[in-house]
C-alpha positions, -999 to +999 in steps of 0.1 A: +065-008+285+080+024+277+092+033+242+122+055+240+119+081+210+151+072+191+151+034+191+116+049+174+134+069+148+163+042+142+135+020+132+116+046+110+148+048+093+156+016+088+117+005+073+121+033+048+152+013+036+140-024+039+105-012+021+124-002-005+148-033-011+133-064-003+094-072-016+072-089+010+067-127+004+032-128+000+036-105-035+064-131-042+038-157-039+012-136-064+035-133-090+042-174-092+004-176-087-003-154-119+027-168-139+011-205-135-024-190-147-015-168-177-023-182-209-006-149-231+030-160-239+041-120-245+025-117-206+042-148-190+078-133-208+065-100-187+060-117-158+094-132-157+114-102-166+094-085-135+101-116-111+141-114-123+145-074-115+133-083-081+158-112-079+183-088-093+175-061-069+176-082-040+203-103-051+228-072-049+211-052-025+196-024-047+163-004-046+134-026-061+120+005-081+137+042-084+107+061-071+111+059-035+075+072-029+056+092-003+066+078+025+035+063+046+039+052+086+011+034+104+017+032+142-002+011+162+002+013+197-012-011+222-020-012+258+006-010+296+027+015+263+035+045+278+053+068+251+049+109+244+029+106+209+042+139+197+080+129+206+069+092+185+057+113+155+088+139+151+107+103+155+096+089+130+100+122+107+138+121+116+142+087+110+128+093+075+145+122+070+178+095+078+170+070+056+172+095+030+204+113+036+223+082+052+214+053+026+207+075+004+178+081-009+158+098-037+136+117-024+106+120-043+089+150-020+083+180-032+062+216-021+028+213-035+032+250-054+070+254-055+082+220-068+109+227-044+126+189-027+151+195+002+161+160-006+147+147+027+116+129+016+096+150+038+078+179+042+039+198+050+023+169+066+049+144+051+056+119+067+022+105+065+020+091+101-011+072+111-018+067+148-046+034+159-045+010+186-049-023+198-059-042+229-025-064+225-005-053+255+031-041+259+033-040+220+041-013+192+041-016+158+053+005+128+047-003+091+061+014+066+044+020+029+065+038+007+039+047-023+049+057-053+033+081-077+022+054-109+000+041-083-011+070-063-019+088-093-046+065-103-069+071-068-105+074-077-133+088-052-176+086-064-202+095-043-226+066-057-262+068-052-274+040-028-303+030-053-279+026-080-268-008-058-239-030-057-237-030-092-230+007-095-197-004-068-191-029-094-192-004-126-172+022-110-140-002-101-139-017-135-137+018-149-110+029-129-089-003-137-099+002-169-087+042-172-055+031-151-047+007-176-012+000-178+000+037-159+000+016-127+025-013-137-001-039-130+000-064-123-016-047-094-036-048-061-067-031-068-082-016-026-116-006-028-133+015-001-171+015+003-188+039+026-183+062+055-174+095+045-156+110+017-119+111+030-125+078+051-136+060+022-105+073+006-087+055+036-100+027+031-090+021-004-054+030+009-058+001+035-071-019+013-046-017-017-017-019+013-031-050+030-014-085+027-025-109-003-039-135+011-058-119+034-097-110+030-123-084+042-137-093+078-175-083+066-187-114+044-207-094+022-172-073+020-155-109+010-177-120-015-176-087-032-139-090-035-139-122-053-164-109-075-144-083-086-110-101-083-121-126-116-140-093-131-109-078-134-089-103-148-107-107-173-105-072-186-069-080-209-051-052-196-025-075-187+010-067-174+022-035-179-008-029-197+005-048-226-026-078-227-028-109-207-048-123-183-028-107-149-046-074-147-042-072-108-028-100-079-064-092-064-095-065-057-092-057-022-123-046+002-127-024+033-161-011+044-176+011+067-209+025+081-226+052+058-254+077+057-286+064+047-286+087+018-248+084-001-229+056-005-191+065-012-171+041-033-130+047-033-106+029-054-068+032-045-040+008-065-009-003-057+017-013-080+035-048-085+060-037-066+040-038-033+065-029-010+064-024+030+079-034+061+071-039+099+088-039+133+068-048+164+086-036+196+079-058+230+095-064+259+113-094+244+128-069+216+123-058+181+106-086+152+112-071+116+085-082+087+064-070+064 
């Protein structure tokens, strides 16, 4: 299968705009999951005000939040795909770019030292386009992650000491939620990253906080310690918008990796209620949009 470069950038464009405008069921599902569990009337009323603005939004086709984020690809590129990877990644850097003239857009992207936006949503190294693969063949996929800053802003790295344990994982993502406290409009998705290096652990608390609710870490010991801290947190009161209640976060999300026998590198990464991305899959057979 051979992918041609601006069908790539059409689609670029138009995930930055779906991301933005429609939230992904499974968050849907979260929020009616947490409304039937709170027990703090001033939280449920918070809850349902939230879970109208996305009807709203949606309901006349206008940006679930203002902050249009840093915008985040993920290509994943399988085998029999033939495609020039450089030509993919400028593609999707135009497509953005697009998206944010065309619709338009915000754009929330500024030079690091200047402050200067050209009101593209790009920039150094922005994009953020991640490049994996997979043994599916004939298929390429793009996911979109537009992140915005409430959440970013709360990222956490420690380089725990292995003897401290489990417990010291455990100590250190409590904290965080606890310093985030309502700065991230929880409720939230709390990813967790445990091991590897420093900026892969980092990674992984990014995958983690990005993943699908529903969906678990593939390590059991990686599971289990997601649950744990799933009803830890919850139980913390910081509550919707930080205001008090039982839905501190839709979940505690875990990705691990291998580590050196002498660090053990714990990440935390949040996303924000309004968890928002997008997918196309490109095959033979044509183009299937989700999130």
């Amino acid at each position: 299968m051979k992918i041609d470069p601006e069908a790539i950038e059409e689609i670029a464009k138009t995930l930055y705009i779906r991301a933005l405008k429609a939230l992904p069921p499974d968050i849907k599902a979260g929020f009616a999951r947490l409304s039937e569990t709170e027990t703090d009337p001033t939280a449920r009323t918070i809850l349902d005000t939230m879970r109208t603005n996305i009807a709203v939004a949606e309901g006349t086709d206008n940006l679930l939040c203002q902050d249009t984020g840093m915008p985040i690809y993920t290509l994943t590129i399988g085998r029999d795909v033939e495609a020039d990877g450089y030509d993919l990644v400028r593609a999707i850097r135009r497509g953005c770019e697009r998206a944010t003239r065309e619709y338009p857009l915000r754009s929330s992207v500024v030079h690091p030292l200047t402050r200067i936006n050209n009101q593209t949503s790009c920039g150094i190294e922005v994009p953020v386009v991640h490049v994996d693969f997979t043994y599916a063949p004939e298929t390429l996929s793009i996911e979109m992650v537009p992140k915005g800053s409430g959440s970013e802003n709360n990222s956490f790295l420690r380089m725990a000491i292995p003897a401290e344990g489990i417990d010291a994982i455990k100590r250190f993502v409590i904290e965080c939620v606890v310093a985030a406290g309502g700065k991230t409009c929880p409720p939230t998705i709390v990813g967790v990253g445990v091991g590897g290096t420093s900026d892969l652990c980092m990674a992984l608390a990014k995958r983690a906080a990005t993943r699908a609710l529903g969906s678990f870490c593939a390590d059991p010991d990686g599971r289990r310690l997601e649950e744990e801290l799933s009803a830890a947190v919850n139980r913390l009161g910081v509550g919707p918008q930080g205001l008090g209640g039982d839905s501190t976060a839709f979940a505690v999300q875990v990705e691990l990796a291998a580590t050196h026998i002498t660090m053990n590198p714990v990440a935390v990464n949040m996303q924000c209620h309004s968890a928002r991305r997008a997918r196309a899959t490109v095959t033979p057979a044509g183009i299937e949009w989700g999130y």
